[in-house]
C-alpha positions, 0 to 999 in steps of 0.5 A: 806538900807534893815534889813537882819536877821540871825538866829542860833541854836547850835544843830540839835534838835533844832528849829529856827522858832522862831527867824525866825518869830521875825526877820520877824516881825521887817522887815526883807526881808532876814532871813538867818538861820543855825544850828551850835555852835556859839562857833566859826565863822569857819563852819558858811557858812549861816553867811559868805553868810548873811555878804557876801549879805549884803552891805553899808546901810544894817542893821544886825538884830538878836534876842540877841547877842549870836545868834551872837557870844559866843566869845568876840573876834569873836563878836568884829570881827564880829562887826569890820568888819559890821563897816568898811563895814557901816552895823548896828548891831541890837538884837531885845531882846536886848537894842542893836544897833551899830549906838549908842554909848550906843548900842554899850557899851551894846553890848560888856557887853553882849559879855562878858556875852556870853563867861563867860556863855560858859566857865561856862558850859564848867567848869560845863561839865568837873566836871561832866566828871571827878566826873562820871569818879571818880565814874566809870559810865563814860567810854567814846566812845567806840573805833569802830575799836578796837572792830572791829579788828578781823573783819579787820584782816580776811577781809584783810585775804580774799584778800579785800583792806584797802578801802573796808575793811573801806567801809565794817566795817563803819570805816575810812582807818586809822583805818585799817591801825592802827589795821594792825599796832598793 
């Protein structure tokens, strides 16, 4: 019956050290940590090794539920499968664990709370894409191989491979492919 913590930020910049101490000082033996967006489960490989160490009896232990899931439907998965393997859910910020009837209907508000703060920010980040773009200060990524065509055509000129020339130029195969195309 060990409490075993799982600690996540979305980004590279950020830090977890925080969470981590917390979940330590709710007892944690094992804290597993990683640094991807939780707008998904898939690329998540510190929480497939955190569920995949934890067995019947344990108790998953996270600061709030968004470090768990910013999608109602991965969290109810999440929470579906720690049910059937008899493991626990509890967020130490959070009035939440899953042994409780309560606990449990709070976290599914909060999960829904989770994903409507997601789609917000995702509506927010689009308006300010298209107004920026309206008012031409928003042009997008700079295409690489595009700028680099000239470059792909003499290298291809003086007998280098579609590879090589990739390798040389920092781009991808394709795109050399794609600028020999046109």
């Amino acid at each position: 019956m060990a409490l075993v913590g799982y600690a996540r930020v979305s980004t590279k910049d950020q830090e977890f050290q925080l969470q981590v101490e917390a979940l330590e000082s709710a007892g944690c033996e094992n804290v597993f940590t990683e640094k991807q967006s939780g707008t998904t489960t898939k690329g998540r490989d510190e929480l497939a090794n955190c569920l995949s160490y934890m067995r019947d009896g344990d108790t998953l232990v996270i600061t709030r539920i968004d470090r768990l899931a910013r999608s109602l439907r991965d969290l109810q998965n999440l929470v579906h499968v720690l049910k059937t393997r008899g493991i626990a859910l509890k967020a130490i910020e959070q009035p939440i664990d899953t042994s409780t009837a309560a606990g449990k209907a709070f976290l599914d508000m909060l999960g829904v709370f989770a994903e409507f703060e997601t789609n917000i920010r995702r509506e927010r980040q689009l308006e300010g894409i298209a107004k920026a773009k309206e008012e031409g200060r928003y042009m997008g990524r700079k295409p690489t191989a595009r700028a680099k065509s000239e470059q792909v055509h003499q290298l291809i000129g003086q007998g280098l491979t579609k590879k090589a020339v990739a390798e040389k130029l920092g781009i991808g195969v394709a795109s050399v492919y794609r600028v020999l195309k046109k």
